[in-house]
C-alpha positions as CSV (number, residue, x, y, z in Angstrom):
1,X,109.0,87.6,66.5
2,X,106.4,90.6,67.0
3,X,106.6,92.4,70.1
4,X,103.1,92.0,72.7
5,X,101.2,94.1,74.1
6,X,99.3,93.0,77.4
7,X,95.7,94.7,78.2
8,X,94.7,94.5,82.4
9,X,91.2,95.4,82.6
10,X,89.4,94.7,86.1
11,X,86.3,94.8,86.2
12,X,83.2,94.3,89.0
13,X,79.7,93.5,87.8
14,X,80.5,94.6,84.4
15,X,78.6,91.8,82.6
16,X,77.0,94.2,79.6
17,X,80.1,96.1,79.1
18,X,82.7,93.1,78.2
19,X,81.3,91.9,75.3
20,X,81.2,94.9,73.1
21,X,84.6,96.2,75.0
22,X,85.7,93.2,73.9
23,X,84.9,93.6,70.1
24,X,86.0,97.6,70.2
25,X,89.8,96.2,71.1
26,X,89.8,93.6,68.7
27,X,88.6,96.3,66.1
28,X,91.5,98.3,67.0
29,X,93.9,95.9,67.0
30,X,93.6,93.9,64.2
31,X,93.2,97.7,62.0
32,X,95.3,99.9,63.6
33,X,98.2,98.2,65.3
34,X,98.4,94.9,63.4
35,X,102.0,94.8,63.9
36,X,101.4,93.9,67.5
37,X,100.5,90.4,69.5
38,X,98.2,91.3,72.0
39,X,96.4,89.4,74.7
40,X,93.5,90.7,77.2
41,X,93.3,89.7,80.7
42,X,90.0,90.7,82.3
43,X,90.2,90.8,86.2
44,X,87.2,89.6,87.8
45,X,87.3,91.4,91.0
46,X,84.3,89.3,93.2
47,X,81.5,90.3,90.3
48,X,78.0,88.4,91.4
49,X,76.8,88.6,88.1
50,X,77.4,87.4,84.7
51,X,80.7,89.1,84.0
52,X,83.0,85.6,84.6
53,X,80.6,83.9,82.3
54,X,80.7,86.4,79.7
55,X,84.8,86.3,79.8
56,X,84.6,82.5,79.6
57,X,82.3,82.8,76.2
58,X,84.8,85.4,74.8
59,X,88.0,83.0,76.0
60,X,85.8,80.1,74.0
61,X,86.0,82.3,70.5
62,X,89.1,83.7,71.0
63,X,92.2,82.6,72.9
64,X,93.4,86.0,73.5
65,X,90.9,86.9,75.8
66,X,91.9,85.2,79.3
67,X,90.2,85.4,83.0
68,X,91.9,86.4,86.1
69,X,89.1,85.8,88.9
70,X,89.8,86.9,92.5
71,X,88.3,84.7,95.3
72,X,86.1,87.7,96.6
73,X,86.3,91.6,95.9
74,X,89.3,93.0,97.2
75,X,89.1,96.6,95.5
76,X,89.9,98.0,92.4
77,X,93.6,98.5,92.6
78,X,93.9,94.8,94.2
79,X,92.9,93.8,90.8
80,X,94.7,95.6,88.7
81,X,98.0,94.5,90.6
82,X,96.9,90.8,90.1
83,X,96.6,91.6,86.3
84,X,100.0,92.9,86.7
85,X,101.2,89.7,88.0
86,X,100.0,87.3,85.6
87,X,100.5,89.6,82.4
88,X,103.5,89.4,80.1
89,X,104.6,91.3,77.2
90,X,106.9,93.7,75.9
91,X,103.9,96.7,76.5
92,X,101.5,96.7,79.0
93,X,98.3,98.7,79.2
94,X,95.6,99.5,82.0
95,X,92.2,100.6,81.1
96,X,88.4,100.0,82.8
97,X,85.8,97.8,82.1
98,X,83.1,100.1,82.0
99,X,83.9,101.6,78.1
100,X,84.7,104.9,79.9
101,X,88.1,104.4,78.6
102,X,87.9,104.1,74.6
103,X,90.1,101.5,73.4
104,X,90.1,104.0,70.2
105,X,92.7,105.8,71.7
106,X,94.9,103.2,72.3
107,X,96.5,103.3,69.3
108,X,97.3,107.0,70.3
109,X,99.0,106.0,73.5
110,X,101.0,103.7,71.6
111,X,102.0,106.1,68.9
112,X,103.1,108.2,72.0
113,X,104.9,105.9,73.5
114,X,107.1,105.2,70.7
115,X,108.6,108.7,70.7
116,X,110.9,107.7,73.4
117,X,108.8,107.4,76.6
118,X,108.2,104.8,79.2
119,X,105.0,105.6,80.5
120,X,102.4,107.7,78.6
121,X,99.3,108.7,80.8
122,X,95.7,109.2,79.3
123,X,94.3,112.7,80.7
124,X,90.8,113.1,80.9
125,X,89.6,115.8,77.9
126,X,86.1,116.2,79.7
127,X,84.6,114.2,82.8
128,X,81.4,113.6,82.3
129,X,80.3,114.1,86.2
130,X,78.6,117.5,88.6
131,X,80.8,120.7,88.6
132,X,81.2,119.9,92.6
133,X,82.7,116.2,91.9
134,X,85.2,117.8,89.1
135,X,86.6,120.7,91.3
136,X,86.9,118.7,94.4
137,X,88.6,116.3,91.8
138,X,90.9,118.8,90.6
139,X,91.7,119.6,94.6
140,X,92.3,116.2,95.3
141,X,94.9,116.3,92.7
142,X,96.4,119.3,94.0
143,X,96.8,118.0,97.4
144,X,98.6,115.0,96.6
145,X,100.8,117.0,94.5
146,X,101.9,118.7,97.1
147,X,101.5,116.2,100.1
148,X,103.6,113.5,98.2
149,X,106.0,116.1,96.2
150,X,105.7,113.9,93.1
151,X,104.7,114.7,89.7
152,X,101.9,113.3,89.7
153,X,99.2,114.2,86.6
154,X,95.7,115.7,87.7
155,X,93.0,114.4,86.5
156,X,93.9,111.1,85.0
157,X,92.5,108.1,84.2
158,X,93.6,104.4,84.7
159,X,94.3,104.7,81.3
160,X,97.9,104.5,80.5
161,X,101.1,102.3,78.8
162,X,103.8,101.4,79.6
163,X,107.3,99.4,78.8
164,X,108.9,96.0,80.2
165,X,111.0,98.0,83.1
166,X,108.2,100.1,84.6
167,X,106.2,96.8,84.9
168,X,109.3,95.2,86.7
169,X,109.6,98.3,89.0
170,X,105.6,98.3,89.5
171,X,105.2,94.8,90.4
172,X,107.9,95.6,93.4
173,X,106.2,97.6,95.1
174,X,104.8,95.9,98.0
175,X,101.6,96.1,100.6
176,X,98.0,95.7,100.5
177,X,96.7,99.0,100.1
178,X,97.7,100.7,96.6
179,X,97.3,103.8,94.4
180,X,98.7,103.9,90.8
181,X,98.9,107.1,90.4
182,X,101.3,107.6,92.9
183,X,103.3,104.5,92.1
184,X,103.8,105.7,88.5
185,X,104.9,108.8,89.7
186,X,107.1,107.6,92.5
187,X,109.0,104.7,90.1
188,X,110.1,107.7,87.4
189,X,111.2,106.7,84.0
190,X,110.6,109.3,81.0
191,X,106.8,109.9,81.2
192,X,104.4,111.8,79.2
193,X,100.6,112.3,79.4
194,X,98.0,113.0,76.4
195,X,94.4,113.7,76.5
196,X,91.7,111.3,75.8
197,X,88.0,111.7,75.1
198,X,86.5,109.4,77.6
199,X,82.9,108.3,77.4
200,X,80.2,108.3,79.6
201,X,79.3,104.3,80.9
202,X,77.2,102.6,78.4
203,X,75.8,100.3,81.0
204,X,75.2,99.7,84.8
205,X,76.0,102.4,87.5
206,X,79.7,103.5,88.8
207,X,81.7,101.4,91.4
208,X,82.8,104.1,92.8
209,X,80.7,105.0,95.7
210,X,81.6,108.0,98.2
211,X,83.0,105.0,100.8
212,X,84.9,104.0,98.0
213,X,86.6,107.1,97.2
214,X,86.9,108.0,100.8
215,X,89.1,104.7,101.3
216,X,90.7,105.5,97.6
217,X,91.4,109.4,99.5
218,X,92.8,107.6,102.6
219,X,95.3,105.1,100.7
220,X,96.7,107.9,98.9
221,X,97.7,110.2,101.2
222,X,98.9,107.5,104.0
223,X,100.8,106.5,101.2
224,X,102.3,109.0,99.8
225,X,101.4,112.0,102.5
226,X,105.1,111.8,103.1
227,X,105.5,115.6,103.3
228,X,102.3,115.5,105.6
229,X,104.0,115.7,108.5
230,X,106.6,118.2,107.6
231,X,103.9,120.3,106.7
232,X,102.4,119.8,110.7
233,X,105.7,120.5,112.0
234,X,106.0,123.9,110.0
235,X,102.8,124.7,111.4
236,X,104.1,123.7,115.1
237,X,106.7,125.7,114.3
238,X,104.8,129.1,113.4
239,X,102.6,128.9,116.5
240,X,105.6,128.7,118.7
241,X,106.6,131.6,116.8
242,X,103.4,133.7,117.3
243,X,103.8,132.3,121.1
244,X,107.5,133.8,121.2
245,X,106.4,137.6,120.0
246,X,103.0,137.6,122.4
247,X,105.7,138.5,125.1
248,X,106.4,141.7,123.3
249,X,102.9,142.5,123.5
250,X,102.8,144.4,126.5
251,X,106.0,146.4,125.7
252,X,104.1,147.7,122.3
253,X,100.6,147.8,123.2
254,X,98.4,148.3,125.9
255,X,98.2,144.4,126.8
256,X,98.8,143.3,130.0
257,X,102.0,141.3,131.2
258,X,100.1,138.7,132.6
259,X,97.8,138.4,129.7
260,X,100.6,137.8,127.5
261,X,102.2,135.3,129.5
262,X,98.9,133.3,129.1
263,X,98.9,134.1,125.5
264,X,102.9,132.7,125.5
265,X,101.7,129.4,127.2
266,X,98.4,128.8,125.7
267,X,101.0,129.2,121.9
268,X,104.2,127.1,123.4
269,X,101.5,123.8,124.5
270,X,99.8,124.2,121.4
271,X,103.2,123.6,119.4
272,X,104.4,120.9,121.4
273,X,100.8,119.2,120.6
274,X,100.6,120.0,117.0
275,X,104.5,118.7,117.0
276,X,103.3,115.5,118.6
277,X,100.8,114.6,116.3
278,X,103.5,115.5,113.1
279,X,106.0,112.5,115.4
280,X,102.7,110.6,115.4
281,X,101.6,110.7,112.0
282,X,105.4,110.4,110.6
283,X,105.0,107.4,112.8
284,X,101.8,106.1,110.9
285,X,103.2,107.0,107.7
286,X,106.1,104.7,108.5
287,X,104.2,101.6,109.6
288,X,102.2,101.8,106.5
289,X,104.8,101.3,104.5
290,X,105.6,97.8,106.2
291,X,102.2,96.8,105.2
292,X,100.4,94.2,107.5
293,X,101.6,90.6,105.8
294,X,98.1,90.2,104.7
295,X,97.8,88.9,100.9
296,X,97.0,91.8,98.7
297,X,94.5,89.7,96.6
298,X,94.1,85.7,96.2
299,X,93.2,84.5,92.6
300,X,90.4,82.0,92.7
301,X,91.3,80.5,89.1
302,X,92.1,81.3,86.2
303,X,91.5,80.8,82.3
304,X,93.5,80.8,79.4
305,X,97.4,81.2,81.1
């Protein structure tokens, strides 16, 4: 029996892009990885235009293609764990709709994977965006590095494969507000990254608006912004400090007792602030994690499973 390999792809108004995405992975897969089963399950996260149709007419000539609609749009990552759910397979892959991924490198991240690896991330060659958007990019990734204390990879697409057991851990992981980089990085497992050449869109405009990536900003560092809040208390920490030696003031310079006493105050209330918003946003942090109850998504229907 050949082994399968499961393809998630959400997509939101992405009605010119599925068709011809559609016939690059069937290109690939029937020439370059024939040895595989493989089955696509397109998310439909909300769209209001033609993109459930045009999944219906690819599910019509081939079987392999199946539809995962969602009852409204509930983000990006909401769909992508919905895929998650109702894939199977020995592999499983995530790429976009939009042909910014190539499905021509799939067969590299598969080739990759079979040197021993669980998880093999696609890394953005060259992003085809402004100079401002890629640096503050490349600081966001830093950040969350640092914030979360995982190994996260910068600069990474959705783009990436994976094996049976880091789908079982994935799917655990609970609560409505995700971000996949970090879960990939906080579930472990021998992981590698290669780079990909990813394409500018063919058609329509990005889905990412600056709310969205605000929000995107948001879930991932109340998250995984675990070390946040140790972070705050350090800081508390060296203001009481700096508090402590503005009593020596007056013995080594020309500064006034009473001056430095207000200078000691003004430093010790300032710590005990910045420690109570570190208590605070540990607090935050900690609720998050026991998410809200809410559904993370509700499929609407599906076709094909």
């Amino acid at each position: 029996m050949r082994e399968q390999l499961a393809i998630i792809i959400p997509v939101f108004n992405e009605q010119e892009n599925i068709r011809p995405l559609a016939e690059r992975i069937s290109l690939v897969m029937l020439n370059e990885l024939p040895m595989l089963d493989w089955q696509v399950f397109f998310v439909d996260d909300g769209s209001s235009d033609h993109s459930i149709a045009r999944i219906e007419e690819l599910h019509r000539s081939n079987p392999n293609f199946k539809l995962v609609a969602l009852s409204r749009n509930f983000g990006h990552h909401q769909a992508i764990s919905a895929g998650l759910q109702q894939a199977n397979g020995e592999y499983f892959l995530l790429m976009d709709g939009d042909q910014q991924d190539p499905p021509e490198e799939i067969p590299k991240l598969f080739h990759e994977l079979q040197k021993g690896f669980d998880i093999v991330h696609g890394i953005r060659a060259k992003r085809h965006v402004s100079s401002i958007r890629s640096a503050l990019g490349s600081l966001f990734w830093w950040i969350i590095r640092k914030a979360s204390g995982l190994p996260i990879p910068g600069n990474q697409s959705i783009l990436r494969i994976f094996r049976k057991p880091v789908w079982e851990a994935v799917r655990q992981w609970r609560g409505e507000h995700k971000f996949y980089a970090g879960i990939f990085a906080y579930v472990g497992f021998t992981q590698t990254a290669v780079e990909i050449n990813r394409d500018p869109r063919a058609y329509g405009e990005t889905k990412y608006t600056a709310g969205k990536l605000f929000r995107l900003t948001h879930t991932a560092f109340t998250a995984f912004g675990d070390r946040i809040p140790s972070y705050i208390f350090r800081l508390g920490g060296f203001t009481l400090l700096l508090s402590l030696l503005s009593l020596l003031l007056p013995f080594i310079t020309s500064l006034q007792f009473a001056t430095a006493m207000l200078l000691f105050w003004s430093g010790l209330m300032t710590s005990f602030l910045i420690w109570a918003i570190a208590l605070l946003a540990r607090y935050r942090f900690h609720q998050k994690l026991q998410g809200s109850g809410r559904p993370e998504f509700i499929i609407g229907r599906t076709l094909g499973l």
